[in-house]
TORKOL-4160 file (C-alpha; in steps of 0.2 Angstrom, whole numbers, padded with zeros to 4 digits, m for minus):
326
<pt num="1" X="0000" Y="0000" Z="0000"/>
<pt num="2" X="0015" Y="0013" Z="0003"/>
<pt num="3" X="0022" Y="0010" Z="m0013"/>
<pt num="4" X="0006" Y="0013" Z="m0022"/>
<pt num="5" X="0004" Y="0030" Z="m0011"/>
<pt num="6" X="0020" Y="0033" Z="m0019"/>
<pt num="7" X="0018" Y="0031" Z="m0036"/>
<pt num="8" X="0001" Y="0042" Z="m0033"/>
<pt num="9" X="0012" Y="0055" Z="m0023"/>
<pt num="10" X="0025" Y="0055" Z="m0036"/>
<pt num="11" X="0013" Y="0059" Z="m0053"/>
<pt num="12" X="0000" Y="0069" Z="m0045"/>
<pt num="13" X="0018" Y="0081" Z="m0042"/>
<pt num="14" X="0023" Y="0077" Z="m0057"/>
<pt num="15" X="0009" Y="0082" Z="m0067"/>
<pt num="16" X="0011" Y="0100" Z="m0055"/>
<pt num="17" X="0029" Y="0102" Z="m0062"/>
<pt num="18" X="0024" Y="0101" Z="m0079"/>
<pt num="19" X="0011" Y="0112" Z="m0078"/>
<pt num="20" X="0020" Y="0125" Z="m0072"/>
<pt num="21" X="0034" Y="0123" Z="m0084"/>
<pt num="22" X="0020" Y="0123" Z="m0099"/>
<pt num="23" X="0014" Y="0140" Z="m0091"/>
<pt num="24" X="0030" Y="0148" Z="m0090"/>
<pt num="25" X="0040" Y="0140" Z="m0105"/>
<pt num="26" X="0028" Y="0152" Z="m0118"/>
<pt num="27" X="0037" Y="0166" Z="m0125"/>
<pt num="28" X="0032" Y="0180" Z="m0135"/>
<pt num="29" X="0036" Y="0174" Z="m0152"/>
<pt num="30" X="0025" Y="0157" Z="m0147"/>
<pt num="31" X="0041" Y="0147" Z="m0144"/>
<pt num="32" X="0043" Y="0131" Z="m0131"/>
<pt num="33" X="0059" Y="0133" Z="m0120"/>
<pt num="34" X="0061" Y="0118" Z="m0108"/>
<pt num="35" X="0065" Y="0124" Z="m0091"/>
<pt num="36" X="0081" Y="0118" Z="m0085"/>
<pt num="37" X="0088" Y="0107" Z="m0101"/>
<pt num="38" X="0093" Y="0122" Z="m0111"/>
<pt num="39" X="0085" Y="0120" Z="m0123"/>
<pt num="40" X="0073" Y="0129" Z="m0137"/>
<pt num="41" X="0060" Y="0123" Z="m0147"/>
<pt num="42" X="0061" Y="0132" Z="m0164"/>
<pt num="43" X="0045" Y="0131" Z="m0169"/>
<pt num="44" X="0029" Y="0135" Z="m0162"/>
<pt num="45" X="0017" Y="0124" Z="m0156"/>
<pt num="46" X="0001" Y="0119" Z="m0168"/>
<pt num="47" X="0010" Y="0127" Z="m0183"/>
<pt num="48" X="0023" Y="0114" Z="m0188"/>
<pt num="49" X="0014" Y="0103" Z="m0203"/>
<pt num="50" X="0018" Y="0087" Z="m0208"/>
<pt num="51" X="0008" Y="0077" Z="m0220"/>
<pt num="52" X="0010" Y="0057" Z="m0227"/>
<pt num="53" X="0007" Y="0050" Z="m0210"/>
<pt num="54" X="0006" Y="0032" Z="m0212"/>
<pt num="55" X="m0007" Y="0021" Z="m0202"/>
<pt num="56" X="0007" Y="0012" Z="m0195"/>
<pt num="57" X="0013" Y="0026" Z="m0185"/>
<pt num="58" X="m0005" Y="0030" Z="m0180"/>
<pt num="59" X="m0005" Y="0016" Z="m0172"/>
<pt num="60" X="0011" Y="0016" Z="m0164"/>
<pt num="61" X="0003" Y="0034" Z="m0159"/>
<pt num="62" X="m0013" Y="0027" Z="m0151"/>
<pt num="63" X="m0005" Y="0012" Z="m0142"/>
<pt num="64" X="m0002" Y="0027" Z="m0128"/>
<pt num="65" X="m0020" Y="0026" Z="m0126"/>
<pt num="66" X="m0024" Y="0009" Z="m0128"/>
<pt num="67" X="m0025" Y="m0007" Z="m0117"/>
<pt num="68" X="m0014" Y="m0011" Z="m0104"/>
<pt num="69" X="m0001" Y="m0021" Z="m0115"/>
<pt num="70" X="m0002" Y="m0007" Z="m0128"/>
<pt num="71" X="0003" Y="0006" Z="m0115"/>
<pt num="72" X="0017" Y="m0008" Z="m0108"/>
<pt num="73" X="0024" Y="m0011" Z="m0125"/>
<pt num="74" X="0024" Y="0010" Z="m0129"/>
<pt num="75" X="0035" Y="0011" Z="m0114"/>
<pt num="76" X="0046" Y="m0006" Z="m0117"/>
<pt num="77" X="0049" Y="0002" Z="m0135"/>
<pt num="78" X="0054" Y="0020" Z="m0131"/>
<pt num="79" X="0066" Y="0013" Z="m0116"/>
<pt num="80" X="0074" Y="m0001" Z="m0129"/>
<pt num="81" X="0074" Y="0012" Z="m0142"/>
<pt num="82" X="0085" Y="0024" Z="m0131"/>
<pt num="83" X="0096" Y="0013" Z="m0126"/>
<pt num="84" X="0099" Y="0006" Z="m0143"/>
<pt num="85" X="0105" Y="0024" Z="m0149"/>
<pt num="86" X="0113" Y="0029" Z="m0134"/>
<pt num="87" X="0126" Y="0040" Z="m0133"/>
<pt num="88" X="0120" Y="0050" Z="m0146"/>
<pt num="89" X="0102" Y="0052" Z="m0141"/>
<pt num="90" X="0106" Y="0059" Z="m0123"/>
<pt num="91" X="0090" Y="0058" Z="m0112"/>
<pt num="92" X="0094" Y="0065" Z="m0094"/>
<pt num="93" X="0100" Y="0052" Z="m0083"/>
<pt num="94" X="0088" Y="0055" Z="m0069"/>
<pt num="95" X="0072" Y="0051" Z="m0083"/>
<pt num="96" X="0082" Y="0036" Z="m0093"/>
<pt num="97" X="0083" Y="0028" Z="m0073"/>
<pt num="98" X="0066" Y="0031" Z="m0068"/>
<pt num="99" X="0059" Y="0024" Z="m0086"/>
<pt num="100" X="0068" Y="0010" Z="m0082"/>
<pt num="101" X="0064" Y="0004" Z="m0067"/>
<pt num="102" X="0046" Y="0007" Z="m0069"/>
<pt num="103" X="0047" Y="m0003" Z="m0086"/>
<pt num="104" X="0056" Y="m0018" Z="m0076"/>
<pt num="105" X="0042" Y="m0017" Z="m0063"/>
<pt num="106" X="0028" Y="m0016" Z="m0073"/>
<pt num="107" X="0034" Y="m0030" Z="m0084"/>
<pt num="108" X="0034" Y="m0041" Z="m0066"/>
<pt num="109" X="0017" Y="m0035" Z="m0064"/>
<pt num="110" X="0010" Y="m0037" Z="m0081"/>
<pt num="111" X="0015" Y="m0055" Z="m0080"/>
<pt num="112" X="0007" Y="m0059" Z="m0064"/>
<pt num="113" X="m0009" Y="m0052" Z="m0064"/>
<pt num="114" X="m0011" Y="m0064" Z="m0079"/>
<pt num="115" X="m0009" Y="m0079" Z="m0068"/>
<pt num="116" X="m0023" Y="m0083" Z="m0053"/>
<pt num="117" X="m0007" Y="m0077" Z="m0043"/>
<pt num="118" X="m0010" Y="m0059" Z="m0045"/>
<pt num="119" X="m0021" Y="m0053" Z="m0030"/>
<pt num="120" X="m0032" Y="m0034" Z="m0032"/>
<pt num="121" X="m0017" Y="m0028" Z="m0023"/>
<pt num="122" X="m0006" Y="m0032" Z="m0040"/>
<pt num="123" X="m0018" Y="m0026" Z="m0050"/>
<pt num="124" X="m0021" Y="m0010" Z="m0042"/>
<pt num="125" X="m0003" Y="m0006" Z="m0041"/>
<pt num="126" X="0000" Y="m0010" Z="m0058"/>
<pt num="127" X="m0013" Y="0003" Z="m0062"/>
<pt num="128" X="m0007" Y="0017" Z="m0053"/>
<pt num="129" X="0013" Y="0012" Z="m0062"/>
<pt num="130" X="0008" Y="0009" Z="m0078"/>
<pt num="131" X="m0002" Y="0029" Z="m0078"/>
<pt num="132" X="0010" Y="0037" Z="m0068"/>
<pt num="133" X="0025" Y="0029" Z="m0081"/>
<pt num="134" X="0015" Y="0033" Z="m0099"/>
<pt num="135" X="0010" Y="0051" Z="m0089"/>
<pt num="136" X="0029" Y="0051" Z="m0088"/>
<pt num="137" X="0033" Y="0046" Z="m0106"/>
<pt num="138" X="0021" Y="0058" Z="m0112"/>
<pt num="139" X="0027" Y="0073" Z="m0103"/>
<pt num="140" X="0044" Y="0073" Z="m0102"/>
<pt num="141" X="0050" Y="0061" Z="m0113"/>
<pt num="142" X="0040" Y="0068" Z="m0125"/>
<pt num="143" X="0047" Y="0085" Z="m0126"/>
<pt num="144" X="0065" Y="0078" Z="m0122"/>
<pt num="145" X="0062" Y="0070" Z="m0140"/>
<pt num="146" X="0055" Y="0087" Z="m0148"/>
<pt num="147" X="0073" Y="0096" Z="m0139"/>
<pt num="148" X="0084" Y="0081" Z="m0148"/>
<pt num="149" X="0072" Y="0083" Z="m0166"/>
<pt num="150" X="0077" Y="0102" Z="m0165"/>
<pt num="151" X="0095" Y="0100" Z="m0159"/>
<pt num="152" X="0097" Y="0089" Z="m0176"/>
<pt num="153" X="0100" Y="0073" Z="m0167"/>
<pt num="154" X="0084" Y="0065" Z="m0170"/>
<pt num="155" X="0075" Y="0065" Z="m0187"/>
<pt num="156" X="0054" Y="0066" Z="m0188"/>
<pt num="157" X="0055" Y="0046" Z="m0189"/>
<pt num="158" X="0063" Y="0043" Z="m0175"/>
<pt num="159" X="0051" Y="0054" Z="m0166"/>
<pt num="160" X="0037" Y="0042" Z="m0174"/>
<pt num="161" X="0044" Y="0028" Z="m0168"/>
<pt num="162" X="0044" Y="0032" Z="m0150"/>
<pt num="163" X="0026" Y="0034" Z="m0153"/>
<pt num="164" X="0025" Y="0053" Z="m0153"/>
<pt num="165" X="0019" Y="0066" Z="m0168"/>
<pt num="166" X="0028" Y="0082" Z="m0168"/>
<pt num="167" X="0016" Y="0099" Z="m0162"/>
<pt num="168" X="0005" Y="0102" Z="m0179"/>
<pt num="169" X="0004" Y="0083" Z="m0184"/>
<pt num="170" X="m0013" Y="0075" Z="m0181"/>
<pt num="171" X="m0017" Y="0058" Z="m0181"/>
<pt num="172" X="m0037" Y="0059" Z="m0179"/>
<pt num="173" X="m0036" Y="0054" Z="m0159"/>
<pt num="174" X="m0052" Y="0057" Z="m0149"/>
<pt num="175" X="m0054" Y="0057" Z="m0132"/>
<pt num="176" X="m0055" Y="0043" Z="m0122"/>
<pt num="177" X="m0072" Y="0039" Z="m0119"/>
<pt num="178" X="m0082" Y="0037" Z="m0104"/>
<pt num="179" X="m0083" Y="0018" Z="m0096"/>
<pt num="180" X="m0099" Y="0008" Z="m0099"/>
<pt num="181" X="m0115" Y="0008" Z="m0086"/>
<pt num="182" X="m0124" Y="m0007" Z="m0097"/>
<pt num="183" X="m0123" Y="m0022" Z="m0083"/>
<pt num="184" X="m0120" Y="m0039" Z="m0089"/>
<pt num="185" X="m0129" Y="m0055" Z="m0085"/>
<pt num="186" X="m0117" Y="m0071" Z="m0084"/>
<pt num="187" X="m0129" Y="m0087" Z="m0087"/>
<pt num="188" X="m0116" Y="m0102" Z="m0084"/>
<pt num="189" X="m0119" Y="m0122" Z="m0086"/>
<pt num="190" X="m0109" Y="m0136" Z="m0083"/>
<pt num="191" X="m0105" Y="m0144" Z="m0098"/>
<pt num="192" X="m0095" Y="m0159" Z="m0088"/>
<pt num="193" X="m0083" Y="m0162" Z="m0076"/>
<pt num="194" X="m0070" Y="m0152" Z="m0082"/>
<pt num="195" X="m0079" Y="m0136" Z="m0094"/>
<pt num="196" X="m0091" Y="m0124" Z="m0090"/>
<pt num="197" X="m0101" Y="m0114" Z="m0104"/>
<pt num="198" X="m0100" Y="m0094" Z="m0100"/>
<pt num="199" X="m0113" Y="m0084" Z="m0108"/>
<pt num="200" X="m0114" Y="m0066" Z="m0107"/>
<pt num="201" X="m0127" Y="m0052" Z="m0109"/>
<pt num="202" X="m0135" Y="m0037" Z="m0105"/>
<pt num="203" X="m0144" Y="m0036" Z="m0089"/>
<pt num="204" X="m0163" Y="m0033" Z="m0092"/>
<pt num="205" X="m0167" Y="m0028" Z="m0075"/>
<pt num="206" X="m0155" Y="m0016" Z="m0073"/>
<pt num="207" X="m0156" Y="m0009" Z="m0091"/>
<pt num="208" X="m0173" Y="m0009" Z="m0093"/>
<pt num="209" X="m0182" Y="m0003" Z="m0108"/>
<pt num="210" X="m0164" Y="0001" Z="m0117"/>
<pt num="211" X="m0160" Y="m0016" Z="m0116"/>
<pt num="212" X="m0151" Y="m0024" Z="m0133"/>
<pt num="213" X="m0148" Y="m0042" Z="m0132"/>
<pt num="214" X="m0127" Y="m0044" Z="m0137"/>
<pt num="215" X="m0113" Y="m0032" Z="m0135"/>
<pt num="216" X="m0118" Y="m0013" Z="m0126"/>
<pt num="217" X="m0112" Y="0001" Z="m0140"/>
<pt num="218" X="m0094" Y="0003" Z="m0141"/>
<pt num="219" X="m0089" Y="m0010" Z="m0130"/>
<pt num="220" X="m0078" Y="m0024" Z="m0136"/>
<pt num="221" X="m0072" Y="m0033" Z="m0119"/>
<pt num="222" X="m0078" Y="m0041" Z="m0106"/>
<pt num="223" X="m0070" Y="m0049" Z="m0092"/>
<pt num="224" X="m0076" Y="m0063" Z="m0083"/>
<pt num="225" X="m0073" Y="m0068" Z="m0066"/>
<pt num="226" X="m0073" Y="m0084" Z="m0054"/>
<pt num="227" X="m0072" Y="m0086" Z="m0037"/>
<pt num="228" X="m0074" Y="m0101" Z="m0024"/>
<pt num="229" X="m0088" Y="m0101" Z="m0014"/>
<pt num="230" X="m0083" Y="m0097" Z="0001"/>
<pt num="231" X="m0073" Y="m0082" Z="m0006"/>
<pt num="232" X="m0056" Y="m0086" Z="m0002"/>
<pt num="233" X="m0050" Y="m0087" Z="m0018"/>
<pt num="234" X="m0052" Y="m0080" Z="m0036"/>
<pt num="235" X="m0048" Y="m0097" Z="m0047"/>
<pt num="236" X="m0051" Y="m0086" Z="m0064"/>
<pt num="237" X="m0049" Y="m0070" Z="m0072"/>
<pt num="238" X="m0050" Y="m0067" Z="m0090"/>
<pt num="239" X="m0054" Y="m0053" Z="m0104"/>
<pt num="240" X="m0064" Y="m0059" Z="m0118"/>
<pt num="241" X="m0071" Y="m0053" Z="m0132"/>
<pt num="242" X="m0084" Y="m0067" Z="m0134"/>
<pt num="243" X="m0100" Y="m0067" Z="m0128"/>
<pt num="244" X="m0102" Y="m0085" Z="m0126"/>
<pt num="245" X="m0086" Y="m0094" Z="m0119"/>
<pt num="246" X="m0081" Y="m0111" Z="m0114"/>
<pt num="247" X="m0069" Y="m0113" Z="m0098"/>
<pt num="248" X="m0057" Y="m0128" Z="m0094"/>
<pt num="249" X="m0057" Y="m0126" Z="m0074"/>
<pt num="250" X="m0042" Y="m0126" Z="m0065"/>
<pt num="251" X="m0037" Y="m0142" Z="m0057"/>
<pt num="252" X="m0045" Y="m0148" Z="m0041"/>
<pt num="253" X="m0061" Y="m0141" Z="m0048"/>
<pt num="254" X="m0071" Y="m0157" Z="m0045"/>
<pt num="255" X="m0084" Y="m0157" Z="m0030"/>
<pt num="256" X="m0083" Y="m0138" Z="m0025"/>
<pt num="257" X="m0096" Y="m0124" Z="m0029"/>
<pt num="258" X="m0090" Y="m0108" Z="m0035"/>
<pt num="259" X="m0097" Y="m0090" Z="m0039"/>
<pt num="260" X="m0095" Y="m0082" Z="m0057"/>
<pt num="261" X="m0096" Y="m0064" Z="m0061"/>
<pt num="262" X="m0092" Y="m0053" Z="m0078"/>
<pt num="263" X="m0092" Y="m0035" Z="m0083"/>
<pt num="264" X="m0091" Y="m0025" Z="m0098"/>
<pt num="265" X="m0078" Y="m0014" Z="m0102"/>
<pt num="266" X="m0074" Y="0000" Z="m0115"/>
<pt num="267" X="m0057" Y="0000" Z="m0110"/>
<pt num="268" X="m0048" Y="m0015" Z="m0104"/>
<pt num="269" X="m0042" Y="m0004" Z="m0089"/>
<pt num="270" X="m0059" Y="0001" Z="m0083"/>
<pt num="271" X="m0065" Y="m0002" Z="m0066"/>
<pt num="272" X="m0076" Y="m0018" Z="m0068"/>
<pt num="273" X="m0094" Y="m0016" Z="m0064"/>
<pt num="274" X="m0101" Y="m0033" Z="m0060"/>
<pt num="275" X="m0119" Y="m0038" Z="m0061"/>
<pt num="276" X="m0129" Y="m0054" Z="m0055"/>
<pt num="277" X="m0116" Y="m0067" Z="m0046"/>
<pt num="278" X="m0124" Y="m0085" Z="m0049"/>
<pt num="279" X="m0116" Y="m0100" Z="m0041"/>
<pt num="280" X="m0110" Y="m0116" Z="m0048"/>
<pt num="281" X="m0105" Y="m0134" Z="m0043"/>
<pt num="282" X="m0093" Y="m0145" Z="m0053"/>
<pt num="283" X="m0097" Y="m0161" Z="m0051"/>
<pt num="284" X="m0085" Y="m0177" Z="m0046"/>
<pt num="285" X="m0080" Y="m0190" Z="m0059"/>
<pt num="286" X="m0080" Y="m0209" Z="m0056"/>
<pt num="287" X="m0063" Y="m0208" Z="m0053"/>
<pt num="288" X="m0067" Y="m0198" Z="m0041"/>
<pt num="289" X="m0079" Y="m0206" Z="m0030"/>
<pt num="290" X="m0069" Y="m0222" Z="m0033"/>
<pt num="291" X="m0055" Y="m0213" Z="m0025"/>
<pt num="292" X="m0066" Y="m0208" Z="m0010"/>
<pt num="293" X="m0072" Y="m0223" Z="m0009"/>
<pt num="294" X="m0054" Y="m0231" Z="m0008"/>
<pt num="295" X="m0050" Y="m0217" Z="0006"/>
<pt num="296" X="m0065" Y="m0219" Z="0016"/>
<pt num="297" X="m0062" Y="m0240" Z="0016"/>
<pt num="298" X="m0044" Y="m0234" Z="0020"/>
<pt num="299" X="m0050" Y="m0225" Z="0033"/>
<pt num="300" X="m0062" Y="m0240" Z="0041"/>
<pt num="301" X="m0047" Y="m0251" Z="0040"/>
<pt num="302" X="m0038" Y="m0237" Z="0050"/>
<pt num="303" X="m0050" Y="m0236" Z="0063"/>
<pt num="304" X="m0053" Y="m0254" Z="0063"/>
<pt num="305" X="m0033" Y="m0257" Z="0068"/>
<pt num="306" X="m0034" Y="m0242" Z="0081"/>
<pt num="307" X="m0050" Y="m0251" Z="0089"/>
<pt num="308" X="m0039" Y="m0270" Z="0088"/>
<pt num="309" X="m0024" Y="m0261" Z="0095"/>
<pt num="310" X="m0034" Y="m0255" Z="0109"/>
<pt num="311" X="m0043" Y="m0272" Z="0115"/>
<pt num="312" X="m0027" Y="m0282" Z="0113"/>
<pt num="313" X="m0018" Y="m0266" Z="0126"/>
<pt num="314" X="m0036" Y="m0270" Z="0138"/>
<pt num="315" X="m0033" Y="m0288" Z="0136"/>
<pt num="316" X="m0014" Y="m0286" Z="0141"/>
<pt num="317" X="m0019" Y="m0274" Z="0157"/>
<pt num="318" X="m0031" Y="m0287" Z="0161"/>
<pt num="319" X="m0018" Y="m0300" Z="0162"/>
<pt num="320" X="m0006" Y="m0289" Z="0171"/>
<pt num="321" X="m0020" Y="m0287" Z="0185"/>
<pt num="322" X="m0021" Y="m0306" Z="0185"/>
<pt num="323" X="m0003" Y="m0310" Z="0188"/>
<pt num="324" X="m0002" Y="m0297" Z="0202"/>
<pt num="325" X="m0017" Y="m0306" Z="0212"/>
<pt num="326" X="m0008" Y="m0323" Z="0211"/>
């Protein structure tokens, strides 16, 4: 929890510091100096043009924006692509370090919260990493790049592939939109011992007349969750851009009950918003019962030994009391 107030602390005074270099960096003639690295945009924002952008660095553009692997991979690319030219591009040591480290973090992170291992803790300070990192990027990485395009050292494509367009370029970017409020309804049935069939919806009863059958406007994910019963532990989480899904449940499934949940999402990294919670039993195979049958005889046997044991130490007491009388 301390290091996810950190990484809050840190960007929310991040962001401060940049603002207050934006508003004091304007000069007269609508140039950008860059407090404290010497040095001066020469040309002003909005009015540099530049034309033939191809779809491939639009994409490379939007991945910034995009879900929590494209934002990953932005960063992995622009911290790979710095070191790859260094010397010559000299990013300040201070922001090289920090892009760094938060790059090898996050990919810890990243990996983990794939996996049944990662716990809302992980995923929360993934969260709080990954915007404070791309935050970072698109600050003052950013106008590190537009300083080294000006000084010569960089060329427009090498801007491009860090994933930034130079002031004037446009590449047709909206505004992230808001997250969904359509509800989903998880049906689920037991196929067999192993697979359960995961069909998703939109909620009628909390949708009401609006209600569409299928995927809400503009949504493309959903992300389905299951829990044990006892709500212990999560057993599976997992995006998926299928409304109707079959799941292979984890090992040691048989015989337990369980509670499933899903959610739409806009954006992969939207807060969940989980509807109806049904519950679910996996049943147990022959194999199964036969094996606890086997330990329940096993156990009989046990107890019947225990039970032998114990009359043959009466017997022998008995005995001991008889000899002492003689």
């Amino acid at each position: 929890m301390n290091t996810l107030m950190e990484i809050l602390i840190s960007s929310v005074n991040m962001i401060f510091d940049h603002v207050n270099m934006f508003l004091s960096s304007f000069s007269d003639g609508g140039f950008l100096s860059v407090a404290g690295s010497g040095v001066t945009l020469a040309f002003a924002l909005g009015a540099v043009a530049h034309g033939n952008i191809t779809e491939g660095v639009l994409a490379g553009v939007r991945r910034w924006h995009g879900s929590i692997d494209d934002q990953f991979s932005s960063i992995d690319n622009l911290v790979n692509l710095v070191t790859e030219h260094q010397p010559t591009w000299t990013m300040p040591a201070h922001l090289f370090s920090q892009l760094s480290n938060n790059r090898d973090q996050l990919q810890v992170l990243v990996n983990k919260c794939r996996t049944t291992a990662g716990s809302q803790a992980d995923r929360a300070l993934r969260n709080a990493l990954l915007k404070s990192t791309v935050g970072l990027c698109l600050l003052e990485a950013r106008i590190w790049a537009y300083g080294e395009y000006t000084a010569g050292v960089m060329t427009i494509d090498d801007v491009h592939l860090l994933g930034f367009l130079l002031p004037g370029e446009t590449g047709g970017h909206h505004a992230r939109t808001e997250a969904t409020d359509v509800v989903a309804e998880v049906k689920v049935k037991v196929v067999n011992e192993d697979f359960i069939r995961v069909v998703i919806d939109q909620s009628a009863g909390e949708n009401a007349a609006q209600v569409v059958h299928g995927w809400p406007n503009g949504v493309k994910n959903a992300l389905i969750v299951i829990i044990a019963a006892d709500g212990t532990m999560e057993v599976y989480r997992q995006l998926t851009t299928r409304l109707h899904n079959d799941i292979r449940m984890p090992d040691g499934s048989h015989g337990k009950q369980f509670i499933i949940k899903a959610s739409f999402l806009k954006h992969v990294n939207d807060e969940p918003r989980f509807g109806n919670e049904p519950t679910f039993f996996m049943p147990l195979t022959t194999e199964d019962l036969a094996a606890a049958l086997d330990q329940q005889h096993h156990a009989e046997f046990e107890a019947q030994m225990q039970e032998v044991e114990r009359q043959r130490q009466e017997i022998e007491r008995l005995k001991a009391e008889l000899n002492a009388k003689k």
